[in-house]
Residue frames relative to the residue before (quaternion, step in Angstrom):
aa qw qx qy qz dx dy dz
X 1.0000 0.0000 0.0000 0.0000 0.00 0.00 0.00
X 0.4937 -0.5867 0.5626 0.3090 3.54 -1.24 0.66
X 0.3651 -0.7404 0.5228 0.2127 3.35 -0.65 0.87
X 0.0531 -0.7769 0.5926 0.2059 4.27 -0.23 0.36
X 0.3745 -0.6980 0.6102 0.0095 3.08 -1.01 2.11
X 0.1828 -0.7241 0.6556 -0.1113 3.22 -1.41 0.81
X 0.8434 -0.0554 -0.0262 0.5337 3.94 -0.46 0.71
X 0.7760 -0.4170 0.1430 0.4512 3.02 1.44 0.58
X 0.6524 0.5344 -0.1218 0.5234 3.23 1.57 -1.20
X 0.5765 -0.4585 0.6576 0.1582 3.66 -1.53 1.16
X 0.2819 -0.5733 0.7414 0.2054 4.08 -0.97 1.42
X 0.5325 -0.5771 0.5255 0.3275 3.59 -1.53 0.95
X 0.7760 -0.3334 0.4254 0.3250 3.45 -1.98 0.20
X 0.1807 -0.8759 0.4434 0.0598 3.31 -0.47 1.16
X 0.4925 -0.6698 0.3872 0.3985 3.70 -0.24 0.52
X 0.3025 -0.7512 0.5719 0.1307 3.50 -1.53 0.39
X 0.4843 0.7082 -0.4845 0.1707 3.32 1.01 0.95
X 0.5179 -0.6646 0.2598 0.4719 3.61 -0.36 0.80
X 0.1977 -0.7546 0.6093 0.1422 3.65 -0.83 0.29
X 0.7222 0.1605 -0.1526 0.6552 3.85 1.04 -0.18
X 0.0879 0.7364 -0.6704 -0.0233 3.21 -1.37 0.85
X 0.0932 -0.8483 0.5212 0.0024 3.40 -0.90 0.61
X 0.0167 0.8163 -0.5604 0.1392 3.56 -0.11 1.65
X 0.9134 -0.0421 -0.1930 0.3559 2.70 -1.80 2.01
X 0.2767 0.8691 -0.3413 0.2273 4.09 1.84 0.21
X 0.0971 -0.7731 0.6268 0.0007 3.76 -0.37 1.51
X 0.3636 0.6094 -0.6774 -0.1938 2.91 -1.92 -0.10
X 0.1196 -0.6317 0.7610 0.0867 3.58 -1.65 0.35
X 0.2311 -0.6782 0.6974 0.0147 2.62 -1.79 0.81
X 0.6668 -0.5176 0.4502 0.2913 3.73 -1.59 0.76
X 0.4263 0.6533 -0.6254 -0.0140 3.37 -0.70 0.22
X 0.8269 0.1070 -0.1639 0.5271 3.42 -1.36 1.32
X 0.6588 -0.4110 0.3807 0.5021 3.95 1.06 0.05
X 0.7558 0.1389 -0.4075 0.4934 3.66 0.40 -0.03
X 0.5725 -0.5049 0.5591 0.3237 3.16 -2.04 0.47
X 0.1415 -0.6929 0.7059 0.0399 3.56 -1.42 1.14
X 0.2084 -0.8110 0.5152 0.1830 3.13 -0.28 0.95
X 0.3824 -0.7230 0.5618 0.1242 3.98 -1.15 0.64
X 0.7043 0.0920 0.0819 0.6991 3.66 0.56 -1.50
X 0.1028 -0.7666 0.6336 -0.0142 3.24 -0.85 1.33
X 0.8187 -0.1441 0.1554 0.5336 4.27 -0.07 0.91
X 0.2867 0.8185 -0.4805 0.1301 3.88 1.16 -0.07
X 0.2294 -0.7529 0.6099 -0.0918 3.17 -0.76 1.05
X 0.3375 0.7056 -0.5465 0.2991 4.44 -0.20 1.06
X 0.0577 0.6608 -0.7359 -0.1355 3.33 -1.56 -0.20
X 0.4660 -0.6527 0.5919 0.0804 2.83 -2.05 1.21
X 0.0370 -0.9092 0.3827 0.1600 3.54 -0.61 0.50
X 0.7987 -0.4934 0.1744 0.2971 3.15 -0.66 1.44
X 0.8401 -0.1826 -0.0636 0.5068 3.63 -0.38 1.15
X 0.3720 0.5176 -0.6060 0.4759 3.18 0.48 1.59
X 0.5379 -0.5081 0.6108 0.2818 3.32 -1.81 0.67
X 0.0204 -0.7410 0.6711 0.0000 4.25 -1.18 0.69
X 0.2465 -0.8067 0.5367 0.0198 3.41 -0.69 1.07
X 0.3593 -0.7065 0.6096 -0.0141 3.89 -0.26 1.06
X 0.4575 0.6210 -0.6318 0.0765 3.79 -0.43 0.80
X 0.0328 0.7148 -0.6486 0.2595 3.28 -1.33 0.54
X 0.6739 -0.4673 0.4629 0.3365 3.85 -1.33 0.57
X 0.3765 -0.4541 0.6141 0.5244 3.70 -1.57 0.12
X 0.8941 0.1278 -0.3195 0.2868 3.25 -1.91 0.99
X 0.1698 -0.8111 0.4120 -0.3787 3.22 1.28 1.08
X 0.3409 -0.6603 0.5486 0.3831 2.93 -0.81 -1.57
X 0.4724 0.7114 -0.5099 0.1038 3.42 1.36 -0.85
X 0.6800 0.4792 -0.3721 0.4118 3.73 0.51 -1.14
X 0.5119 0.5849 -0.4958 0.3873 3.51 0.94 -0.31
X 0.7547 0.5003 -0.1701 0.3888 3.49 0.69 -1.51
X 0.5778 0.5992 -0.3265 0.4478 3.23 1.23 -0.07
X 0.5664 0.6108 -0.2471 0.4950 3.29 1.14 -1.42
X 0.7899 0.3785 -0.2646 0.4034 3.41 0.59 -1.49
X 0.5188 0.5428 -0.4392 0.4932 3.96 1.17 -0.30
X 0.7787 0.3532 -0.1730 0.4888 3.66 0.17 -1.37
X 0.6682 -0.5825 0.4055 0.2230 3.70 0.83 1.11
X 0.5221 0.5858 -0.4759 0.3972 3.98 1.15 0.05
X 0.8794 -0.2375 -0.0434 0.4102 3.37 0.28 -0.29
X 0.6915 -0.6905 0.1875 0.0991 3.51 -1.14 1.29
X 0.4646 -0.7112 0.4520 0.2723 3.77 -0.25 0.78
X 0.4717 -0.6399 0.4745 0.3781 3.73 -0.81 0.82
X 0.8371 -0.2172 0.1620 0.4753 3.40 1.26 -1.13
X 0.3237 0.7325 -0.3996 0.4461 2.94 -0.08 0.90
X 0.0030 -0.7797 0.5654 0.2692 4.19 -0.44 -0.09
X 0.0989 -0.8062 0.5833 0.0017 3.26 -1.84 0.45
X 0.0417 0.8328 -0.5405 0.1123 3.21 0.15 1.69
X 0.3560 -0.6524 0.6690 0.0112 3.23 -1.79 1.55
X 0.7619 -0.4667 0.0334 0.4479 3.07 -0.85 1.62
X 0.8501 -0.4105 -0.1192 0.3076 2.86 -0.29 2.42
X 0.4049 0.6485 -0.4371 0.4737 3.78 1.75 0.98
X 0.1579 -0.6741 0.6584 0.2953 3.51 -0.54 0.54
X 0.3364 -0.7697 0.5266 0.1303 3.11 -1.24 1.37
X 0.7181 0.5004 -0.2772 0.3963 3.64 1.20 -0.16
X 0.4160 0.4956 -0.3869 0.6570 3.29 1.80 0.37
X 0.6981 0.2598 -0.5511 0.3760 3.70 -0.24 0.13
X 0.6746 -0.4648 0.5094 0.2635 2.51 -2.85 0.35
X 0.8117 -0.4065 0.2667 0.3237 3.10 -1.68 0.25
X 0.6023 0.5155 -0.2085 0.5728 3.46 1.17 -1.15
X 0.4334 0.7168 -0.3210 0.4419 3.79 1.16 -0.79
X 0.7947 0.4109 -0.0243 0.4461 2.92 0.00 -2.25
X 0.5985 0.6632 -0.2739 0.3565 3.89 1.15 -0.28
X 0.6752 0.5187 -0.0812 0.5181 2.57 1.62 -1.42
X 0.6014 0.5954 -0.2158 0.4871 3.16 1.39 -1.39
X 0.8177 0.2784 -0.3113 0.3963 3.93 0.75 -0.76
X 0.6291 0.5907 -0.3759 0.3377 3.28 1.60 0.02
X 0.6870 0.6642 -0.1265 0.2663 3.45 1.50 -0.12
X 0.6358 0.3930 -0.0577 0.6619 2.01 1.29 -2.23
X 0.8932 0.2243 -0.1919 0.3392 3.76 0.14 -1.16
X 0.3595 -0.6568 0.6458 0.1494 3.24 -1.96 0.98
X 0.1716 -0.7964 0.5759 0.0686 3.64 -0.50 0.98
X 0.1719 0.7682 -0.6084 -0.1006 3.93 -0.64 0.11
X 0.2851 -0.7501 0.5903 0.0871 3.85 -0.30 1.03
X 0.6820 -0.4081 0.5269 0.3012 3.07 -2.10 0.25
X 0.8129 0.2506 -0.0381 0.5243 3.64 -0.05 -0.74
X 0.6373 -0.6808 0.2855 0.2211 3.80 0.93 1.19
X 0.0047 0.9257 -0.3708 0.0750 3.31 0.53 -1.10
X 0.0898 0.7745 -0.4939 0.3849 2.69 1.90 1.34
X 0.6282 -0.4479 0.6015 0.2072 3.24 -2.04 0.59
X 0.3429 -0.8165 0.4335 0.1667 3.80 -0.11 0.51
X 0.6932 0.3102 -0.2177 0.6131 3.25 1.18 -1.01
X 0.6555 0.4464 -0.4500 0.4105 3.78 0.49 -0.67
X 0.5215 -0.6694 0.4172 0.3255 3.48 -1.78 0.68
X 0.5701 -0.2958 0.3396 0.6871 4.18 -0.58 -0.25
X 0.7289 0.5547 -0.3662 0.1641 3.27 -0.45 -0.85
X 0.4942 0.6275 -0.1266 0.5882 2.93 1.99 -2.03
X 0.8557 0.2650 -0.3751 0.2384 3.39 0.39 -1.23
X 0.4762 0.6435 -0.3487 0.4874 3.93 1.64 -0.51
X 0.8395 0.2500 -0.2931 0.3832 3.55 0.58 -0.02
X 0.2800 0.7731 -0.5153 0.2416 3.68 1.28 0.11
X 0.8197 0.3704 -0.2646 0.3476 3.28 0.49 -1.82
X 0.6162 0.4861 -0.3331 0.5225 4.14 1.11 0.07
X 0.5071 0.3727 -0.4187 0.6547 3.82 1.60 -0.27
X 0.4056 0.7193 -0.3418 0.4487 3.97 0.06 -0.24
X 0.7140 0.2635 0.0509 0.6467 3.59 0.32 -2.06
X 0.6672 -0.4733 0.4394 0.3712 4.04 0.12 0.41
X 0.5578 0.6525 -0.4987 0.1200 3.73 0.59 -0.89
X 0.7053 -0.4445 0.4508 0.3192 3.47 -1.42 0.42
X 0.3113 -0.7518 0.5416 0.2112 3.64 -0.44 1.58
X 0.6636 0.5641 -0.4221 0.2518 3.57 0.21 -0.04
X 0.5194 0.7149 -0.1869 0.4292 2.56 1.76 -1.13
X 0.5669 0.6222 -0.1720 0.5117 2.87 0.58 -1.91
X 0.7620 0.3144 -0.3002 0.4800 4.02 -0.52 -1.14
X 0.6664 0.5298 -0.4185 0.3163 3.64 0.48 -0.86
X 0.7194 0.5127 -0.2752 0.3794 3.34 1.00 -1.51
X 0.3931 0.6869 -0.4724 0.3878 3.81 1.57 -1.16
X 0.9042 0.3338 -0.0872 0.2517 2.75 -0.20 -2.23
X 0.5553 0.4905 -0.4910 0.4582 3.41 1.19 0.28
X 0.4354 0.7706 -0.2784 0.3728 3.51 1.29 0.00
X 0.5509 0.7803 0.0178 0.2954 2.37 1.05 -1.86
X 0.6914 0.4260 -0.0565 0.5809 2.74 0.40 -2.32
X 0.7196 0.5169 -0.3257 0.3299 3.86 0.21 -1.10
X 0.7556 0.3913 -0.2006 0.4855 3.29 1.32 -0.23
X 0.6961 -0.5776 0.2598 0.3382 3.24 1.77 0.00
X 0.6378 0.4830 -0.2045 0.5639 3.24 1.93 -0.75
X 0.3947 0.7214 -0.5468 0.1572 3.81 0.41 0.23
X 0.6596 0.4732 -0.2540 0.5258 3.48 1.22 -0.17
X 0.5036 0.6121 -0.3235 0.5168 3.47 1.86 0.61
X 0.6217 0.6809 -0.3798 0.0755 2.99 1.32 -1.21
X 0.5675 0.6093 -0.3782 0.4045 3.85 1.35 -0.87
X 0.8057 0.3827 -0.3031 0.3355 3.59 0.51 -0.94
X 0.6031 -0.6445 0.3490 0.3147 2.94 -1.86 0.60
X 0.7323 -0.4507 0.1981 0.4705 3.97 -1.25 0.52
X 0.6003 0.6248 -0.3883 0.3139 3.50 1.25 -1.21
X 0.5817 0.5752 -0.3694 0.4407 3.58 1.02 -0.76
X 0.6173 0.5399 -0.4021 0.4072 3.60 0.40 -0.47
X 0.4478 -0.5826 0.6185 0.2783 2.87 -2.19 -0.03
X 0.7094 -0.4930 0.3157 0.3926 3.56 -1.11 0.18
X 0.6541 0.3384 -0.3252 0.5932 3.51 1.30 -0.40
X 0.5287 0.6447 -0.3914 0.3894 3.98 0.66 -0.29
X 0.6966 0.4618 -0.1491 0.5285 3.45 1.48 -1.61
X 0.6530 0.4576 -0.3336 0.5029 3.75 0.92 -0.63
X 0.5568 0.5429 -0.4301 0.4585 3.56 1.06 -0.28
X 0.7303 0.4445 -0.3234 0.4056 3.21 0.37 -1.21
X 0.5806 0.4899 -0.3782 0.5290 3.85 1.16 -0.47
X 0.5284 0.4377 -0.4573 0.5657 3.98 0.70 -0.43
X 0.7355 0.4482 -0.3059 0.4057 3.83 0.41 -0.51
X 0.5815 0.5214 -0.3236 0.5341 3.67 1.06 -0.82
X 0.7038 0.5346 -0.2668 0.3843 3.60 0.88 -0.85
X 0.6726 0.2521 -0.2049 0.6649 3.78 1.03 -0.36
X 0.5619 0.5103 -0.6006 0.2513 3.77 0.07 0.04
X 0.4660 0.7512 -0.3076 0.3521 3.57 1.12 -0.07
X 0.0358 -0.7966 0.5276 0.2929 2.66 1.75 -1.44
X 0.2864 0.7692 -0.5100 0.2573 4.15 0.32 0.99
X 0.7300 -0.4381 0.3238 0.4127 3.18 -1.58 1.65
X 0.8761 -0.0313 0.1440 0.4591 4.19 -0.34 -1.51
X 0.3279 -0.7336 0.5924 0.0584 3.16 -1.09 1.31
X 0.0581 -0.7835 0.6148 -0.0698 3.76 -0.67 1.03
X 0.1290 -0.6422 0.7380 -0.1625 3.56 -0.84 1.88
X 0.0305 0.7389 -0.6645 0.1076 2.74 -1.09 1.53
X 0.8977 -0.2020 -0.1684 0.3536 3.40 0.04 1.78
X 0.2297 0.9692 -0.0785 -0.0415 2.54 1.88 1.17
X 0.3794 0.7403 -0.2247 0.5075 3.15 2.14 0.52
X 0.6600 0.7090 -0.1737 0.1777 2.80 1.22 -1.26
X 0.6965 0.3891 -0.2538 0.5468 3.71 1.11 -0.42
X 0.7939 0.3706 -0.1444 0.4599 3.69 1.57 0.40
X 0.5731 -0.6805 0.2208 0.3996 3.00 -1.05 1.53
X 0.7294 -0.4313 0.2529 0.4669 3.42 -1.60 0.00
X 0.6084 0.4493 -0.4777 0.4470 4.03 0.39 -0.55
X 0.6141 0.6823 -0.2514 0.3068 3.19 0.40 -1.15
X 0.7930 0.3133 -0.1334 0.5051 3.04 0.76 -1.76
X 0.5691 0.5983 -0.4732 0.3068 3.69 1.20 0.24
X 0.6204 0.6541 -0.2676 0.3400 2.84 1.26 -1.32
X 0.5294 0.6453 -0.1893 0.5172 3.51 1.53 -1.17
X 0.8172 0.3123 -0.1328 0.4659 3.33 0.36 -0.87
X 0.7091 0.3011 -0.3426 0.5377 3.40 1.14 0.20
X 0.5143 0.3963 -0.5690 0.5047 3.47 1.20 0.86
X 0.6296 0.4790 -0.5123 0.3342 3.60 0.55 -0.47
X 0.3936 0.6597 -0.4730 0.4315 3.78 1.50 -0.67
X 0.8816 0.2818 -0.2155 0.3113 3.33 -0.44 -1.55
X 0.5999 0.6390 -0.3724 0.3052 3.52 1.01 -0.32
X 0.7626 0.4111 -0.1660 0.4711 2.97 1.26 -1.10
X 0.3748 0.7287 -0.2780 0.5012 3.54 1.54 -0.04
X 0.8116 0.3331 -0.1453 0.4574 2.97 0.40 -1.90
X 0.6035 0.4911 -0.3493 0.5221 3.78 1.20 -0.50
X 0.3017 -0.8173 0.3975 0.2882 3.66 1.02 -0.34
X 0.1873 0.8353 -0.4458 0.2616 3.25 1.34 1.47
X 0.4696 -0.7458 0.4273 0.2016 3.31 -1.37 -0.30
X 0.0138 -0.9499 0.3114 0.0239 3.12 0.08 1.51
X 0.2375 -0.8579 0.4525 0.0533 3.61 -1.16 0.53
X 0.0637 -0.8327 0.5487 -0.0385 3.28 0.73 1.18
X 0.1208 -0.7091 0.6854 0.1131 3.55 -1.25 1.27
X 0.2512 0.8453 -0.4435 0.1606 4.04 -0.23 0.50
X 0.4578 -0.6193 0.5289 0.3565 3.72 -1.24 0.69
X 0.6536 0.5537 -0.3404 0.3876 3.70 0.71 -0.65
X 0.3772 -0.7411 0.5457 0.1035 3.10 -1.60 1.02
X 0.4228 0.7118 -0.4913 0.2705 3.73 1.84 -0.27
X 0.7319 0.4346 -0.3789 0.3631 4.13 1.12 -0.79
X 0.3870 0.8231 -0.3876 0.1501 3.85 1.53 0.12
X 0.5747 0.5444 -0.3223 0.5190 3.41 1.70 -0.65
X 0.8271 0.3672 -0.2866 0.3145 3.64 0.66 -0.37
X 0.1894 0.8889 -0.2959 0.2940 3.01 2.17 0.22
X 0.0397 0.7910 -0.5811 -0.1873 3.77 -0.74 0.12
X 0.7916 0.1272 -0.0210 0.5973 3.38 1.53 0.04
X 0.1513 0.8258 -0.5430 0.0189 3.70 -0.01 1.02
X 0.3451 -0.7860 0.5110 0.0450 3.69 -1.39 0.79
X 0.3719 -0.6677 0.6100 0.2092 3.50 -0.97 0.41
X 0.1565 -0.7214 0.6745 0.0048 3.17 -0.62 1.11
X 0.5932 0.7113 -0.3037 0.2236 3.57 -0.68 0.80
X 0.8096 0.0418 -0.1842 0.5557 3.96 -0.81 0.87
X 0.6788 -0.4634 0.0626 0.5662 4.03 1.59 1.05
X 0.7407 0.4559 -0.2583 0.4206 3.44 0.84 -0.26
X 0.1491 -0.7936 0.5648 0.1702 3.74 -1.06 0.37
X 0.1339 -0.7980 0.5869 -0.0287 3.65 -1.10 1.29
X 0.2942 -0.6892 0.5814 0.3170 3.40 -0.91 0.72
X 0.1073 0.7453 -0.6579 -0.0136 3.50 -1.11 0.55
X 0.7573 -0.5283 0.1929 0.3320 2.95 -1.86 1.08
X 0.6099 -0.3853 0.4728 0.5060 3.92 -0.79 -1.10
X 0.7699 0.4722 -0.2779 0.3272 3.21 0.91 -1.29
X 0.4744 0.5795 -0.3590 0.5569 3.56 1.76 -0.42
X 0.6174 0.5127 -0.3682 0.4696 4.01 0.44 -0.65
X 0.6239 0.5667 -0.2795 0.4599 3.75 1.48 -0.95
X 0.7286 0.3957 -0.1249 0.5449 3.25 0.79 -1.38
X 0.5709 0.3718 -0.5018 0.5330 3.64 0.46 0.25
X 0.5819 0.5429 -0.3972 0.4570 4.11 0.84 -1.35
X 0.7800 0.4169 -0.2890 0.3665 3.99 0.72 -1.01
X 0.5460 0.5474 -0.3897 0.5003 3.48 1.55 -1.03
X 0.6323 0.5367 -0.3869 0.4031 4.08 0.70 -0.65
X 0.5277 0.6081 -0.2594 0.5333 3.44 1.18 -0.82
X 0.8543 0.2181 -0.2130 0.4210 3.34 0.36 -0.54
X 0.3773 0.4854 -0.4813 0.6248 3.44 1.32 0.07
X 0.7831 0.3778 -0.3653 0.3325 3.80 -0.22 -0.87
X 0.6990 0.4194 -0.3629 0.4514 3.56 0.91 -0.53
X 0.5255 0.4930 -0.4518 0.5260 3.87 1.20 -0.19
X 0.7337 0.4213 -0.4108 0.3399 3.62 0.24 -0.46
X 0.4339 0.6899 -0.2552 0.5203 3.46 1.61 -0.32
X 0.7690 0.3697 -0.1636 0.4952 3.14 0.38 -0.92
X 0.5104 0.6067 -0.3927 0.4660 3.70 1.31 -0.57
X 0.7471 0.4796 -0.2897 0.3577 3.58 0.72 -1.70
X 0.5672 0.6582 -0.3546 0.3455 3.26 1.35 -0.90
X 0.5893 0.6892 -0.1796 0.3815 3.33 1.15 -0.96
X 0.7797 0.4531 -0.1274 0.4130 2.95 0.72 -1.78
């Protein structure tokens, strides 16, 4: 993996114990009356401060697999335990507690609080859990600052830009300071500069805290910083190499230029 450097300095050597494991984990869902399955028996583990890359078509499953890590929604059957909790044996209250703590979530479409300010909106989920409100603002806004937005913190999301507002969600997501962070397209509603810049702060943040990240996404711009990427697809998830992600990107290329060359014809 490319290592993303930050004040100059190389993020230390990160450990490789698993922190999620997931054995034999379905779901399907109804559509139109028949069952379509998504996660057919899936069997993996994630290991603990490393970066994991999710690719795979829209409807795939990645967002599925997310949902089911971060405790949003439930496997028919299967278990899944986060550093050593089965998560599909707890209770509702449980599972509350479990997604406010343990998990950072950053989404495609931001999912800021509208009326609350940036500041309001990076500390809800640690006001929420009882935590000390002073605290809480101090740590935001040192956040904040790491991303550039500390001079945002009063105003409301509408004022932002689309890469200003995903920051501040890349911030809401670690002020918690929680076990596994889980981006689910986080590029995706932004242009390409934009969405680098985004995506190499969410890199270094979660790095430098020595979290665990999971990045579900059609882009290939986070593959160099990858320590582990997967195929999400037809129920089943495989890690495979880069160079397979290449040769499938080149084998598409050439299907796409033969079909080109058909219409020309016709």
């Amino acid at each position: 993996m490319n290592d993303v450097q930050h004040n100059g300095e190389i993020p230390p050597v990160r450990s490789a114990q698993d922190l999620v494991h997931m054995e034999h984990v379905s779901r399907t869902y109804m559509q139109s009356g028949t069952p379509q399955p998504v996660l057919d028996r899936c069997t993996l583990s994630f290991a603990e401060g490393r970066v994991h890359v999710l690719l795979g078509r829209s409807g795939s499953g990645k967002s599925t697999l997310l949902n089911l890590l971060g405790g949003i929604d439930a496997a028919d059957s299967g278990t899944i335990t986060v550093a050593g909790r089965d998560i599909t044996s707890m209770t509702e209250s449980e599972l509350t507690l479990y997604r406010r703590r343990d998990i950072g979530t950053v989404f495609q479409f931001f999912h800021l609080i509208p009326t609350l300010t940036v500041l309001e909106n990076v500390t809800l989920p640690r006001e929420l859990d009882g935590a000390d409100l002073a605290a809480s603002r101090q740590s935001a806004l040192a956040l904040l600052q790491r991303v550039g937005l500390d001079d945002k913190a009063d105003s409301l999301p509408e004022t932002l830009s689309g890469g200003e507002q995903q920051r501040v969600a890349i911030v809401r997501a670690l002020a918690h300071d929680p076990l596994l962070v889980l981006a689910d397209e986080p590029t995706g509603n932004l242009d390409g500069t934009t969405g680098e810049t985004v995506l190499r702060l969410l890199l270094e943040l979660t790095l430098d805290a020595g979290k665990t990240l999971i990045v579900a996404t059609h882009s290939h711009d986070i593959l160099p910083y990858a320590d582990h990427v997967y195929e999400v697809g037809d129920g089943s998830v495989r890690e495979i190499s880069i160079d397979e992600v290449l040769q499938h990107e080149q084998e598409l290329q050439r299907k796409t230029r033969r079909k080109q060359q058909e219409l020309r014809r016709s």
